[in-house]
C-alpha positions as CSV (number, residue, x, y, z in Angstrom):
1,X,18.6,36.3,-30.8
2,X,19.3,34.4,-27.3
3,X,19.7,30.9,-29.8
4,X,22.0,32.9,-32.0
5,X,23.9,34.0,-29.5
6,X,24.2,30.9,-27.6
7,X,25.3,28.8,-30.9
8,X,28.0,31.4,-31.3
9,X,29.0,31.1,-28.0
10,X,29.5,26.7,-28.4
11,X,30.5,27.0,-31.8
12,X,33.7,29.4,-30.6
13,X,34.3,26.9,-27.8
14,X,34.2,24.1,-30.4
15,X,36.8,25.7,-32.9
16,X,38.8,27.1,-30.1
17,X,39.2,23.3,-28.8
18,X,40.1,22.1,-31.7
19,X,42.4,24.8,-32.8
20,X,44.2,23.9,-29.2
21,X,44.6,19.9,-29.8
22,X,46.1,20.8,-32.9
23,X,49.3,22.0,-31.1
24,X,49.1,19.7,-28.5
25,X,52.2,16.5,-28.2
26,X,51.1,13.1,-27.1
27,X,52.9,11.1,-25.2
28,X,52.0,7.2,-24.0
29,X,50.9,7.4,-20.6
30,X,52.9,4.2,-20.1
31,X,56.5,6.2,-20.6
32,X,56.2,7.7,-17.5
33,X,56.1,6.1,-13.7
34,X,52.5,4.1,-13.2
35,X,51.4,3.5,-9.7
36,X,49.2,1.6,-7.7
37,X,49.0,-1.9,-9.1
38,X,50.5,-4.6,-8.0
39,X,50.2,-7.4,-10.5
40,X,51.7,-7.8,-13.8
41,X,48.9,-8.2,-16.7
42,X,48.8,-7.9,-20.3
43,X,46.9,-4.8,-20.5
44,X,49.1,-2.4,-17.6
45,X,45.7,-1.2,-16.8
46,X,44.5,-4.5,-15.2
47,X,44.9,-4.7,-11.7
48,X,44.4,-8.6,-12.1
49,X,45.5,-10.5,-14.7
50,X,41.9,-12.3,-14.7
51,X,42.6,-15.2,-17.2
52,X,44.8,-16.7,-14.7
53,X,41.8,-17.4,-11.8
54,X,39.4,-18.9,-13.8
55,X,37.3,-19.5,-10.4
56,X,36.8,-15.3,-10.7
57,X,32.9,-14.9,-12.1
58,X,32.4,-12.2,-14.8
59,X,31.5,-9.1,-12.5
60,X,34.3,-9.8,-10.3
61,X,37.0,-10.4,-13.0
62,X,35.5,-6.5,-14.6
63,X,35.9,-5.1,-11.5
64,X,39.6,-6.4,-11.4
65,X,39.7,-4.9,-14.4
66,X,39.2,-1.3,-13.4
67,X,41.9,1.4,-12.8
68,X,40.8,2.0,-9.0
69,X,43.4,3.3,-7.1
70,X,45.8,3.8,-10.2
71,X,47.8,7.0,-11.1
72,X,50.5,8.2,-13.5
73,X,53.3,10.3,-12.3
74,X,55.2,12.9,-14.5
75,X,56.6,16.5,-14.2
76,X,55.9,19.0,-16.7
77,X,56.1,23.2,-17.5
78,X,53.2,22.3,-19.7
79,X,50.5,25.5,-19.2
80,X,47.5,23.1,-20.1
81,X,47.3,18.9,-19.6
82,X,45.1,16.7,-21.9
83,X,44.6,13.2,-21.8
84,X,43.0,10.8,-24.5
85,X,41.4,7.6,-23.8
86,X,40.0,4.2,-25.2
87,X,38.0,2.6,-22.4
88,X,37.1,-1.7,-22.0
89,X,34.5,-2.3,-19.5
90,X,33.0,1.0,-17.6
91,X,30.6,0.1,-14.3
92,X,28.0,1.7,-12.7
93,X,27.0,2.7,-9.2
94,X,24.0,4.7,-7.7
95,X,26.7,6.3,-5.5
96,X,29.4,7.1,-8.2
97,X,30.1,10.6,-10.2
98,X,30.8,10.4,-13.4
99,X,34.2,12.0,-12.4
100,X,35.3,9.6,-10.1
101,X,33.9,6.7,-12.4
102,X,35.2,7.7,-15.9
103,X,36.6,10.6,-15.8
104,X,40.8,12.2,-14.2
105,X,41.5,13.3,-11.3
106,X,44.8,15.7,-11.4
107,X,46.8,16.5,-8.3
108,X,49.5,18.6,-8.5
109,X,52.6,19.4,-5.8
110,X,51.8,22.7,-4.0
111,X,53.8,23.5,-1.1
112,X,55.4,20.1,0.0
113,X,51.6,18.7,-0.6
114,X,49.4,16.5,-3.1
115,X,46.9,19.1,-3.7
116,X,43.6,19.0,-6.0
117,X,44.2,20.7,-9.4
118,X,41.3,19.3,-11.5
119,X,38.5,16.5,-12.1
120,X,37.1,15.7,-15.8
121,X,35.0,13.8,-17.6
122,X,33.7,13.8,-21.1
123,X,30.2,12.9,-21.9
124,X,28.6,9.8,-23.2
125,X,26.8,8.4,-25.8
126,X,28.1,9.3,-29.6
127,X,28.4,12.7,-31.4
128,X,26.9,13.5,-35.0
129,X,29.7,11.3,-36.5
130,X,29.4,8.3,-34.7
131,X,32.3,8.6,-32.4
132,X,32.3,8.1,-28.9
133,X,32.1,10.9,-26.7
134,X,33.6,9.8,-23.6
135,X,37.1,8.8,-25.9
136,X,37.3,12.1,-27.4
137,X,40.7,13.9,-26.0
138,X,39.7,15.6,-22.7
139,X,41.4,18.8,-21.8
140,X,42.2,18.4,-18.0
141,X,43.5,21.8,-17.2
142,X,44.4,25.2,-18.5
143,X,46.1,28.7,-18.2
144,X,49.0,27.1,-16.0
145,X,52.1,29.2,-15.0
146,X,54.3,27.5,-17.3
147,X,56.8,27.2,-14.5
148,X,57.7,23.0,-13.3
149,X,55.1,21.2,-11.9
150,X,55.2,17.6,-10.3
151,X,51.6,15.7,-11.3
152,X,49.8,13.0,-10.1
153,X,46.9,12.0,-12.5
154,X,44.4,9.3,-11.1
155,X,42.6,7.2,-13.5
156,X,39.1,6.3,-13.1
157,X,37.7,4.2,-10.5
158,X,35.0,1.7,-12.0
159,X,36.2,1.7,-15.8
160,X,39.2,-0.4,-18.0
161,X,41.3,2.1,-20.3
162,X,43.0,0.1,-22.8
163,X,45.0,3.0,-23.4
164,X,45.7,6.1,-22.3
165,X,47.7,9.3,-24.0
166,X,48.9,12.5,-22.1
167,X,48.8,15.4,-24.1
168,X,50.9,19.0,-23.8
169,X,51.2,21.7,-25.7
170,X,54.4,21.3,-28.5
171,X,57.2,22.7,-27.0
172,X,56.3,21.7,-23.5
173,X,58.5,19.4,-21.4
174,X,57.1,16.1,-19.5
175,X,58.7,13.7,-18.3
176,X,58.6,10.7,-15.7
177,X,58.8,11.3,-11.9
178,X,60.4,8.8,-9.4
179,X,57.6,7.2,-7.5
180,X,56.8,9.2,-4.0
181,X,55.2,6.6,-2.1
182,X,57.1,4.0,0.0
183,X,56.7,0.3,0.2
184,X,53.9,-2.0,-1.4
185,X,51.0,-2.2,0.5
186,X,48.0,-3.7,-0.9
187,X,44.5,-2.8,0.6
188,X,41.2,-5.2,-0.6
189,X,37.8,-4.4,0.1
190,X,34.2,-3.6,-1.0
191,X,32.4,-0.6,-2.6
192,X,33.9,1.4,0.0
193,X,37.7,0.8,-0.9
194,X,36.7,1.1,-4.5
195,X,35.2,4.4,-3.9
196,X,31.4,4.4,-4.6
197,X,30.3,7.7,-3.2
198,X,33.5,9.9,-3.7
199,X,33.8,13.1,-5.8
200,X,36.4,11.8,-8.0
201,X,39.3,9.4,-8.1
202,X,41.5,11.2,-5.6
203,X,39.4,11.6,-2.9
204,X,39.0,7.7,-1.4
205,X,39.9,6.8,1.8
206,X,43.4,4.6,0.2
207,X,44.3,7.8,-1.7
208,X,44.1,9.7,1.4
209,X,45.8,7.5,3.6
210,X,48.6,7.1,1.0
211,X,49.3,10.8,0.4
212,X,48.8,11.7,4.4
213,X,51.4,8.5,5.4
214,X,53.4,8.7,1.8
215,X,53.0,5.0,2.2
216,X,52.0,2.8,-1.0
217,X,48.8,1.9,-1.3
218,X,47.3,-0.7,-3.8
219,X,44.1,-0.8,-3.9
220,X,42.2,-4.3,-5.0
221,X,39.1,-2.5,-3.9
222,X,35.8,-4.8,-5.6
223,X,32.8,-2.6,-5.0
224,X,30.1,-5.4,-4.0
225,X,32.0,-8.2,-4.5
226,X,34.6,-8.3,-1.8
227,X,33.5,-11.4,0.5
228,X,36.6,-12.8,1.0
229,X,36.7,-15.3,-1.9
230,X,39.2,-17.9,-1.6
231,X,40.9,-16.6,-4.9
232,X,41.5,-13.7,-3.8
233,X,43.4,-14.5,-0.8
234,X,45.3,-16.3,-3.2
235,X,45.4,-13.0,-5.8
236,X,46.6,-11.3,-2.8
237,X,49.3,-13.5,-1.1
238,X,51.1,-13.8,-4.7
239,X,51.7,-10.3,-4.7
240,X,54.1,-10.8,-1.9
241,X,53.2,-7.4,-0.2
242,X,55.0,-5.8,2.4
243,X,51.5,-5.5,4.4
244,X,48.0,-6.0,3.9
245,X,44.5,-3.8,4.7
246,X,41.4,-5.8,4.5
247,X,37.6,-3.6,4.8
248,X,37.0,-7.5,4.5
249,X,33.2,-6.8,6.6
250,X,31.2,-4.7,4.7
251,X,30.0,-6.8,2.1
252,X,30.1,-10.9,2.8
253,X,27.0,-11.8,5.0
254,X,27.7,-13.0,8.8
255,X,27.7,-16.8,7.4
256,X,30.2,-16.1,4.6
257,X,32.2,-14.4,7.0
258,X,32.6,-17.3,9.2
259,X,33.2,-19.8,6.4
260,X,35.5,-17.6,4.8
261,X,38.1,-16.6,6.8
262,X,40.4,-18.7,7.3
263,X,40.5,-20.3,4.0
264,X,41.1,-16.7,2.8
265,X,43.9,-16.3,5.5
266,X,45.2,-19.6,4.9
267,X,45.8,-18.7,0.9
268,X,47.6,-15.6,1.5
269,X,49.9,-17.0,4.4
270,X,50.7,-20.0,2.1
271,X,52.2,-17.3,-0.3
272,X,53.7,-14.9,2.3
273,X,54.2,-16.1,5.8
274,X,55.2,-13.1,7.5
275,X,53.8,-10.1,6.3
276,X,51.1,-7.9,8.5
277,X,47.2,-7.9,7.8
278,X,45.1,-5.7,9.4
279,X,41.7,-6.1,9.4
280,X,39.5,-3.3,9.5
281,X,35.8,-2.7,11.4
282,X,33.2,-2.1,8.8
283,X,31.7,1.7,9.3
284,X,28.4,2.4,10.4
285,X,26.0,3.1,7.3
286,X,23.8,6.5,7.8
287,X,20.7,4.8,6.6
288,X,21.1,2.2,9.8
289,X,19.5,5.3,12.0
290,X,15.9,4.9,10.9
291,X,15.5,1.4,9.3
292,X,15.5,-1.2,12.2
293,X,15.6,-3.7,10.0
294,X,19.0,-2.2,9.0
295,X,20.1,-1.4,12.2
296,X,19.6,-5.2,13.7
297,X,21.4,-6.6,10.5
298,X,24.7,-3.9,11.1
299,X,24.5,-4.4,14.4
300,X,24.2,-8.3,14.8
301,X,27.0,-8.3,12.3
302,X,29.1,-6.0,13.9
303,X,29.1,-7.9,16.7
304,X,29.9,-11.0,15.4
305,X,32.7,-9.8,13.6
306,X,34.5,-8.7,16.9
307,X,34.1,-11.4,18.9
308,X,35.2,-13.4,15.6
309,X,38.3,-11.4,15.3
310,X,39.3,-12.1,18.9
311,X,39.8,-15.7,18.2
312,X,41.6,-15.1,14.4
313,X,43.6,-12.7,16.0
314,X,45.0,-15.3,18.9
315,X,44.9,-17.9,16.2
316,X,47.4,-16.1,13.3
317,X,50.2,-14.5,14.3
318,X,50.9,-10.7,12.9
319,X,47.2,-10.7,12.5
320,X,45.4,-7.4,13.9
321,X,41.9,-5.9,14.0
322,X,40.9,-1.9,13.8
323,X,37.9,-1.9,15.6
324,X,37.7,2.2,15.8
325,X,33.8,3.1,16.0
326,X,32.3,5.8,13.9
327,X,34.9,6.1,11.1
328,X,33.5,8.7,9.2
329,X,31.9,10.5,12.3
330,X,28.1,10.4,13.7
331,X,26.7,13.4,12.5
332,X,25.0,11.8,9.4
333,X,26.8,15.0,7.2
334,X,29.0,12.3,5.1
335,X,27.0,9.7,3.4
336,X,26.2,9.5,-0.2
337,X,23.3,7.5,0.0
338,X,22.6,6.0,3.2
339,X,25.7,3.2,3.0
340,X,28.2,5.2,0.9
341,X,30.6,8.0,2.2
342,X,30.9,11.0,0.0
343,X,34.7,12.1,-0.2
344,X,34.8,14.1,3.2
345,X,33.1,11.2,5.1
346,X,36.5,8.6,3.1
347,X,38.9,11.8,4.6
348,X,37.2,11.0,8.1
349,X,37.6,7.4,7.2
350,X,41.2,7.5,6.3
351,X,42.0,10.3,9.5
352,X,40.3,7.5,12.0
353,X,42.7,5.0,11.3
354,X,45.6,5.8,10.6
355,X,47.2,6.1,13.9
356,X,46.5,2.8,14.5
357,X,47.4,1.7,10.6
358,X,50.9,3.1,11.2
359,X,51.4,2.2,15.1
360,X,50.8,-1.4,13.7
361,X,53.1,-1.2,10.4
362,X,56.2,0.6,12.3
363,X,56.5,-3.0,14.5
364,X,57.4,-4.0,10.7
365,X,60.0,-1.5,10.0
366,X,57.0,0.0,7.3
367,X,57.1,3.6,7.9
């Protein structure tokens, strides 16, 4: 009786779906006002075009690849939002939901603020027909007011859409929003700018910092692979940013670091002289506390890594270094995993430094 009851149960849920995409208008996500990238590419969901730096290897050129730190504007009086999906490359990390990774993040304007509205993902693997699960069309959120709403739909952090459709019910209005954020800042770094660790795509320490300042943020976050290459000094100089954030610490080894640097300066000041880049301190990683093999390696690096920035920053001009400790805080409640913050340790993150982030960018008439 309880197996009865519980296939009526799906099988209502199934029909009712379906019944609901039905009546549902579909719109290219591309019609409306796409943030968060910097670089033009052939697929708008690239943050790199990746064919162009043939010195990129394969896992850095996928991560490029990914959506991290993208979003699609658009108001609507819709009372439910889909979105449907045909996805590239997709990533994986110990530290990542399947929300943040895959799946939509949908903020919505409440109140003069960017507030939380939804997260979803669909499953993986195939259904009974062969089709792909995760591209089926995703109902986002329901039962809406029906009254205006201003949207802010982030895409997912480690995987490629090569398209993407917004879906509202047939008679529904949507249409493009003017984009919120000021200037084009673009903000490069490891896992921890990518976002390994947070609840979904909203909740990194770049999306915080952009809503909280309302400046633009663009992230070329590289989960494990941001060591300051040479290329992508030279990815990031060409996009002739207003300003530049750089968690530049967290990943490259103390040897790489010291190699690296100013080659990495060098191609980004060849391409725009002026502009500001701030460095940021690495944070401390939870799982440092009780492995002192951890803790010497953190630490020794650390270290270096100030004294280092002493001399870069006497040695470039409108060169600066964040060295706030403790970050996300030093009550061990935020990490993921021992090295990863879950979202409330990237609000701590993004809370940390941005006094000193926007002290710095007002000397640049960025505020």
């Amino acid at each position: 009786m309880k197996r009865l009851f519980l296939f009526v149960a799906l099988l209502s849920l199934s029909l009712g779906l379906a019944t609901a995409q039905k009546n549902v208008k579909w719109t290219d996500a591309q019609k409306f006002n796409h943030i968060g990238k910097m670089c033009k590419t052939s697929n708008p969901y690239n943050r790199v075009e990746v064919n162009k730096y043939p010195e990129l290897n394969k896992t850095e050129a996928n991560l490029l690849k990914t959506c991290a730190g993208q979003a699609i504007l658009f108001e609507t009086d819709a009372t439910e939002i889909w979105v449907k999906a045909s996805y590239g490359y997709r990533g994986h990390n110990r530290a990542m939901p399947a929300t943040a990774g895959c799946g939509f993040n949908l903020f919505i304007e409440h109140e003069g603020q960017w507030t939380w509205a939804a997260s979803v993902v669909n499953g993986e693997g195939r259904d009974k027909d062969g089709n792909s699960k995760i591209e089926k069309p995703l109902r986002v959120i329901r039962r809406m007011d029906g009254s205006n709403h201003r949207c802010m739909l982030y895409l997912p952090l480690f995987a490629e859409l090569k398209s993407l459709e917004i879906g509202v019910p047939e008679g529904a209005k949507i249409k493009a929003i003017k984009n919120p954020f000021r200037h084009q800042i673009a903000i490069f770094g490891s896992s921890f700018t990518h976002g390994s660790g947070a609840t979904c795509a909203g909740m990194t320490y770049p999306a915080f910092l952009q809503r909280q300042t309302g400046l633009n943020l663009n992230s070329f976050g590289m989960s494990g692979n941001s060591k300051l290459q040479r290329v992508m000094g030279e990815i990031l100089g060409g996009t002739k940013a207003d300003a530049y954030i750089c968690d530049a610490f967290s990943n490259p080894s103390v040897e790489q670091i010291g190699e690296r640097i100013r080659p990495f300066l060098n191609e980004i000041r060849k391409r725009n002289p002026k502009a500001p880049i701030i460095f940021l301190r690495t944070i401390y990683r939870d799982g440092r506390l009780f492995d002192t093999g951890a803790e010497k390696k953190e630490a020794d690096r650390m270290v270096y890594v100030d004294n280092l920035m002493k001399e870069i920053c006497a040695e470039y001009s409108d060169v600066y270094y964040i060295d706030t400790p403790n970050q996300t805080g030093t009550d061990m409640l935020t990490s993921a995993d021992g090295v990863h913050p879950c979202s409330w340790g990237y609000k701590r993150w993004a809370d940390t430094i941005q006094p000193s982030v926007v002290e710095i960018l007002a000397k640049y008439g960025i505020k």
